[in-house]
N, C-alpha and C positions, 0 to 999 in steps of 0.2 A: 396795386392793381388787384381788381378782383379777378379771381376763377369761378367759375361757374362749375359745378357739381357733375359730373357727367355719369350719368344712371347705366354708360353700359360695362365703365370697370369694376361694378360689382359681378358682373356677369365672367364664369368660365371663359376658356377661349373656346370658340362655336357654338356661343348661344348669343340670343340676342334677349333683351331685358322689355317683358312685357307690360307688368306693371309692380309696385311696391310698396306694401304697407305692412303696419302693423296691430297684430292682433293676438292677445292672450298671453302678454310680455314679449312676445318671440317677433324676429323679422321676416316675412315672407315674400320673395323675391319670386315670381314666375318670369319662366322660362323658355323660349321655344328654341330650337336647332334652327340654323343656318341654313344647314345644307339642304338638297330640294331631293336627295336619294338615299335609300337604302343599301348596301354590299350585302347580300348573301351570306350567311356563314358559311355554308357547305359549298355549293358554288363560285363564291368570289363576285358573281354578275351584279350592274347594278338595278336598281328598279325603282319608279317615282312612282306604281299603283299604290295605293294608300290603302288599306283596309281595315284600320279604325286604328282607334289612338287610347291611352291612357298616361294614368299622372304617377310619376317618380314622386317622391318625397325623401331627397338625399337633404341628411346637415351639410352643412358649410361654416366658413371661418368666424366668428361673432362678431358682432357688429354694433359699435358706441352702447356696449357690456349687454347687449343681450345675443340671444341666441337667434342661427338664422336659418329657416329652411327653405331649401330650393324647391319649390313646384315646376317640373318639367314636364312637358305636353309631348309627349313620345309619342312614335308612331307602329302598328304594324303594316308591310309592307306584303302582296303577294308577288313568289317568286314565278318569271314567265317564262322560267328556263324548262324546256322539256325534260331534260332528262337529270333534273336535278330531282331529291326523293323529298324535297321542304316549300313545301306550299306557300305557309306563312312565317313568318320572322320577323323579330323586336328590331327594333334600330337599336344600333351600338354606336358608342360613342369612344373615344382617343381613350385609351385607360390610362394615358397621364393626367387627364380630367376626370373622369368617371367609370371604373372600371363597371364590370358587366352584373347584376345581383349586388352594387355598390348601396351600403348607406350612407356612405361619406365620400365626400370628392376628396381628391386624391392630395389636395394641399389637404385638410382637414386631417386623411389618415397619415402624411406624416410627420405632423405635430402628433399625435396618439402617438404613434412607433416611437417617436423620442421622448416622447415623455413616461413609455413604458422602460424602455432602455437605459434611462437617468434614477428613476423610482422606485421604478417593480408596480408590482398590481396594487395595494389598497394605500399605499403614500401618494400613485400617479394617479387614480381615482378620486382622492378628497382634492388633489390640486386641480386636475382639469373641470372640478365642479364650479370652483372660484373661479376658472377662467372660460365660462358658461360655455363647456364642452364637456355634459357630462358624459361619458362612457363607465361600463362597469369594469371590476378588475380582470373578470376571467376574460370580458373582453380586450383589455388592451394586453395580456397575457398572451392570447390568440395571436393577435397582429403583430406582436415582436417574433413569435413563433412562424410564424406565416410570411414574414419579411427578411428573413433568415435566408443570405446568399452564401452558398460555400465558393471556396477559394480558389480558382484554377491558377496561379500566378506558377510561373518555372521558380521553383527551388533552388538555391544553390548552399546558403547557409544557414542553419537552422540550430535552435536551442531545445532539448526534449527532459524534463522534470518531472516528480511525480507532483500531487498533490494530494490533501486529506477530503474524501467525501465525511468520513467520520474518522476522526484522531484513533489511530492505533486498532482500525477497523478492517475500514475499507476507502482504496486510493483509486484515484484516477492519473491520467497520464495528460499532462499539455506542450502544446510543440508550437513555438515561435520563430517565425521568418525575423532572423537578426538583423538580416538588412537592410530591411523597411520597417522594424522596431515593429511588429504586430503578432499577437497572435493568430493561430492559425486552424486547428482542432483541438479538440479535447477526446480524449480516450477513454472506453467507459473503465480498465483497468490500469495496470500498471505489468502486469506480464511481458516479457520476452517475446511471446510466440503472438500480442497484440501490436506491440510496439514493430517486432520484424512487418506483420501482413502490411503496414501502412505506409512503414520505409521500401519496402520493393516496390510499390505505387509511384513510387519517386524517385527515378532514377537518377537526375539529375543534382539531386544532391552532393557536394563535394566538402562539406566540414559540417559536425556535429559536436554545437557543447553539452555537455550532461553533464551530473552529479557524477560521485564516485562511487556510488551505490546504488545498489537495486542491479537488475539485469539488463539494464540498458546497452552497455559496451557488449554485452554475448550479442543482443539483438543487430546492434549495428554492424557487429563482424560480420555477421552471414547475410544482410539482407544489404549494406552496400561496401564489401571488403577492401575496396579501393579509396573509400571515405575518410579523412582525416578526423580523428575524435579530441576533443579539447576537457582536459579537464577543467572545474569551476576554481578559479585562481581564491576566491575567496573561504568556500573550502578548505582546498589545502594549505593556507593562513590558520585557520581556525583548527582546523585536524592538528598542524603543528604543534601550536598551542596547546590544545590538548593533549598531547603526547608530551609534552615537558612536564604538566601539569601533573600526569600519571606516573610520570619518575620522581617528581619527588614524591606522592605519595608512597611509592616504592620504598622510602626513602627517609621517610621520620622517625623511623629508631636510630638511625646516624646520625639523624640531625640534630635528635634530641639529646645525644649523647655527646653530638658536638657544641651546645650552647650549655650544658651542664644542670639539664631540665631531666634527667633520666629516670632518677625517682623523685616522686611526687609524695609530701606529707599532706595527709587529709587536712589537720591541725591547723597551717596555717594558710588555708582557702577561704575566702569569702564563700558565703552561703551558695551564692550562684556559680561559683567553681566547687563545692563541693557536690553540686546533682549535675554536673557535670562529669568529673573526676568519677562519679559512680556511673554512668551513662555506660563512659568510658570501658568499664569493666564487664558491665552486661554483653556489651560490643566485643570486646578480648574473649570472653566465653563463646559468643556464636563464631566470631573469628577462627577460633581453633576448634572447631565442631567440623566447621567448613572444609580447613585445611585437612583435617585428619582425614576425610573421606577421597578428598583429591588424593594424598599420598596413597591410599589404596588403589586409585587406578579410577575412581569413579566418574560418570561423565557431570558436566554440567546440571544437564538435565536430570538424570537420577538424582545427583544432589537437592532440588528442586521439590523434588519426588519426596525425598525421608524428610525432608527437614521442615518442609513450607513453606520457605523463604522464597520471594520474590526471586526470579530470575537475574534480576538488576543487583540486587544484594548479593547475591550470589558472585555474579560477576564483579564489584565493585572488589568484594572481599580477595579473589584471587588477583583480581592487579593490584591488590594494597593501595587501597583507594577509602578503607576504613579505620586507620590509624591515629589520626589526631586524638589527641587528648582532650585538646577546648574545642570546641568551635566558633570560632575568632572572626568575628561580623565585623565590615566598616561601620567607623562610627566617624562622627562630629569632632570628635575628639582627636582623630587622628594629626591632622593640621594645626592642633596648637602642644602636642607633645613636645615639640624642640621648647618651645617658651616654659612649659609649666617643668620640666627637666633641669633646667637654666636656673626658674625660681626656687625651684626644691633646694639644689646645689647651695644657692646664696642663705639658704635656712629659712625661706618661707613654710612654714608648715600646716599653717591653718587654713582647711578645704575651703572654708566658709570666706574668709578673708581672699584667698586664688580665684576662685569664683565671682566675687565685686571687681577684679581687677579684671577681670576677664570679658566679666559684664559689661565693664567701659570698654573693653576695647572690641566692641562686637560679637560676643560671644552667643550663639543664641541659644543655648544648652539651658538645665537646669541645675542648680544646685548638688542634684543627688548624683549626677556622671561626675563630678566633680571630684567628691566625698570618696566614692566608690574606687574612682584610680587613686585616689591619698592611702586607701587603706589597703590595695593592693600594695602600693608601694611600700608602704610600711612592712607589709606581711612580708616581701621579696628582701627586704634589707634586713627584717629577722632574721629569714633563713641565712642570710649570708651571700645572698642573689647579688650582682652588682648592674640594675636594672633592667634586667629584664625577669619576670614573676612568671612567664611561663613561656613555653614553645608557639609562635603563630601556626596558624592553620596551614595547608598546603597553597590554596589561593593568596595568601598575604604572602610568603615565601618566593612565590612563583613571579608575583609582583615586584618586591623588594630585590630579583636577583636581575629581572630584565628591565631594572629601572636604569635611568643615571646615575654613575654614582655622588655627583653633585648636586641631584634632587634626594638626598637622603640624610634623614637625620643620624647624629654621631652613634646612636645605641642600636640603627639602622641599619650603616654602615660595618658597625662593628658584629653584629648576627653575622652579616651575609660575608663576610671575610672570615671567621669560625665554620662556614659552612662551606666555604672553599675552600680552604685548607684540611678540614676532617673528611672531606664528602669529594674528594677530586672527582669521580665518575658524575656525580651532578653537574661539576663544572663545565665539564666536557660535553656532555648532553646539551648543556644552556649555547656552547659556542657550534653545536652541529645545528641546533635549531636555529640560531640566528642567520649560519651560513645558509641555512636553505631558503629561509628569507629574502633574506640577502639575493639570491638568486631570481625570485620571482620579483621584486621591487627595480631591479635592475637588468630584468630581461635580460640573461644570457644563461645559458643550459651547459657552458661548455664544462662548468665540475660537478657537473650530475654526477658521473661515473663513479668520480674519484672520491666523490660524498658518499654515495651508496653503499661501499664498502667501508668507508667508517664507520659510519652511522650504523652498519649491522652486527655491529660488534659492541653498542653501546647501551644504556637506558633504554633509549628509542628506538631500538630493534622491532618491533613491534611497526611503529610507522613508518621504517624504513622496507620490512617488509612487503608492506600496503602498498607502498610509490614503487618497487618493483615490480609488483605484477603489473601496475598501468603504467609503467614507465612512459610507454609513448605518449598518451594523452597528459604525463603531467610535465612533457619536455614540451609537446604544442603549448600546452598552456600557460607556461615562462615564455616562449616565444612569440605567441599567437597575439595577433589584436584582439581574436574574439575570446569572449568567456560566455558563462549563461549568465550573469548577475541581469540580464534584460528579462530570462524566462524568470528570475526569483521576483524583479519587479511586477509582472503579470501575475504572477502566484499569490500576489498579496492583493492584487487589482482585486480578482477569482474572491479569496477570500470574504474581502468586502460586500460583493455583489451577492453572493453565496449566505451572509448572515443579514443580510436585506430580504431576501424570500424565504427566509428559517425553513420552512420543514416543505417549503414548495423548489426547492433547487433542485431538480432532475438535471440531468446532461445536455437536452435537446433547450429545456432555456437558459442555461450557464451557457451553451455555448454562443446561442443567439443575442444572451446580454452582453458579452464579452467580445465577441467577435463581431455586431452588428454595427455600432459605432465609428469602426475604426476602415 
């Protein structure tokens, strides 16, 4: 069956379609209004005196790939109300069709708004050219800005994090409604005394998840004290983590004296272990540079002060967080150790000959990693080593001790049983850290207490400190359904949108691209 074309659904709603051609590549559709009156702006009254007319020229949506503009035959109207003070006045039209000073009808502007929102300014500009809607950037820049609705919704739960405007600069603060999964504002700092002015706005609020840093938890105590606070469960995963990690660095002169790695001969190191092994030394120099000025009493920062050193070095050096000897990388190699251990034992000896065998069996390495553990190995059985040629790093350690022990190779196995038996207070550290774990994975808070006091007596005194002062938000946060891992998703959203407009991301359209969408 045929359809016949009907000329007036190119037409808005309340115009009717005059006539339709084309001219200059473009489509031009005139236009006239429906309606037989004018409303008033000031007044409201209506009025059919007519007192001349002129022509609109708004775009509209394109048309079989060309572009299309509306010619409408507007009217002025005089108003016959006495005691109105507007004589004359424009006809207005519905501003879900055309709003008032419009050059685009309103389907028109939002396709722009979204496709500002999707792009940014000069990626949404070269696109809406191909899709013969050119606009410029600062314009559709404009109309995202300008179509920016703030959020009246009642609060009840919410997630508040900071964010980097500039890495280790200057932060902003963003805060998402968890339970419609959206952001909500963004802050132009990250201050206490920002964060409180916009939680008292919101009284209704009854749980917040946050970080465990920054001044968040001060702000929320005074501005909603009756507020349930949730620590970020994945956080204190990761904090944990890192706190075993810090014990054993704490920890490698025992360990090194527990796998029988304590002195080291230059002699018999590979080239790349001996500018290591010297590395080493340079290190043990500013090491006890460091130390000597703490034992006098000095602060951090004065250290900071005489010495040079970075803050972080500084600090690294006083948790013994600068200790290894090598610094012991993943390699490729790690996963065929048990086999090439095996072959060794059987009196395989030649790297070159290990390597073809290795090569059939998937190896995708080169020859020279090969070579390089042969002649360790040689070097370690000179000394009288019974394989192992040096101490792993603190991250290999930290790994090998909270693995299975059934996922470990025999010379694996055997390190990390020489290091529980020599190093018991590690051990003990590794089993409070798993129990804390253990806790959040299994939601239940009831041996917080009885943890707490262990744990403050161990390696991890340090992180059992931390979880004291917030204790209650990291007992909500073992128990709590909410966390903020929804605000960290939004933070990387931010991120993205934010290296999309590089050096044009102010706040007013980070929050507009981020929060317009949704």
């Amino acid at each position: 069956m045929l359809h016949r074309f009907q000329r007036a659904s190119l037409a808005p709603d309340g115009f009717s379609v005059g006539s339709v051609q084309i001219a200059n590549g473009r489509v031009q559709i005139r236009l006239r209004p429906r309606s037989i009156a004018g409303l008033c702006p000031d007044c409201g009254r209506p009025s059919r005196r007519v007192q001349s007319r002129y022509l609109r020229r708004p775009a509209d949506l394109p048309l079989c790939g060309r572009r299309v503009e509306l010619i409408i035959e507007a009217r002025r109207f005089w108003c016959d109300t006495v005691l109105c003070g507007r004589r004359i006045f424009c006809e207005r039209f519905d501003d879900a069709v055309l709003a008032s000073y419009g050059r685009r009808t309103q389907r028109l502007e939002t396709i722009v708004h979204h496709l500002g929102l999707a792009l940014g300014g000069r990626p949404a500009a070269a696109f809406s050219e191909r899709l013969m809607i050119p606009v410029s950037n600062d314009t559709l820049l404009r109309v995202v800005r300008r179509r920016t609705v703030e959020r009246t919704d009642k609060l009840s739960v919410i997630g508040i994090d900071d964010f980097a405007f500039r890495r280790g600069q200057t932060y902003g603060t963003i805060i998402c409604d968890l339970e419609r999964r959206q952001p909500i504002t963004l802050l132009p700092d990250r201050t206490p005394d920002t964060s409180r002015a916009w939680l008292t706005k919101h009284p209704s609020i009854s749980i917040v998840a946050r970080d465990r840093g920054g001044g968040y938890g001060e702000a929320i105590a005074k501005a909603l004290p009756d507020a349930d606070q949730v620590a970020d469960r994945w956080h204190l995963m990761e904090n944990s983590s890192r706190a075993f990690l810090d014990a054993i660095g704490k920890s490698m002169r025992q360990i090194r004296q527990a796998v029988g790695s304590k002195v080291v001969d230059p002699k018999l190191l590979t080239y790349a272990g001996r500018l290591q092994y010297e590395g080493y030394l340079r290190r043990q120099e500013t090491n006890e540079a460091i130390w000597e000025l703490k034992k006098k009493g000095t602060s951090i920062w004065q250290i900071v002060r005489q010495t040079g050193h970075s803050r972080k070095l500084v600090r690294d050096v006083l948790r013994g967080q600068r200790l290894d000897v090598f610094r012991t990388k993943p390699s490729i190699m790690d996963s065929w150790l048990p086999w090439l251990n095996s072959r060794w034992d059987e009196g395989a000896r030649n790297a070159s000959a290990l390597w073809r065998e290795m090569k059939a069996k998937g190896f995708p390495g080169q020859r020279g990693i090969v070579s390089q553990w042969a002649q360790r190995r040689r070097l370690a059985e000179k000394a009288g080593q019974s394989g192992i040629a040096r101490t792993p790093s603190a991250r290999v350690i930290a790994r090998l001790m909270t693995a299975a022990r059934d996922d470990l190779a025999k010379s694996e196995a055997i390190l990390v049983a020489a290091i529980e038996v020599n190093v018991p207070e590690l051990a003990s550290a590794r089993k409070i850290i798993g129990n804390f774990q253990s806790m959040i994975r299994s939601k239940s808070a009831l041996n917080l207490n009885s943890w707490l006091e262990t744990a403050k007596n161990s390696l991890v005194s340090s992180f059992a400190g931390g979880v004291e002062k917030d204790v209650d938000a990291v007992r909500n946060a073992i128990i709590s359904p909410w966390s903020n891992g929804q605000t960290e998703g939004q933070i990387t959203r931010l991120k993205l949108i934010k290296r999309q407009m590089y050096g044009r991301a102010k706040l007013d359209l980070l929050q507009a691209r981020l929060i317009g969408p949704t």
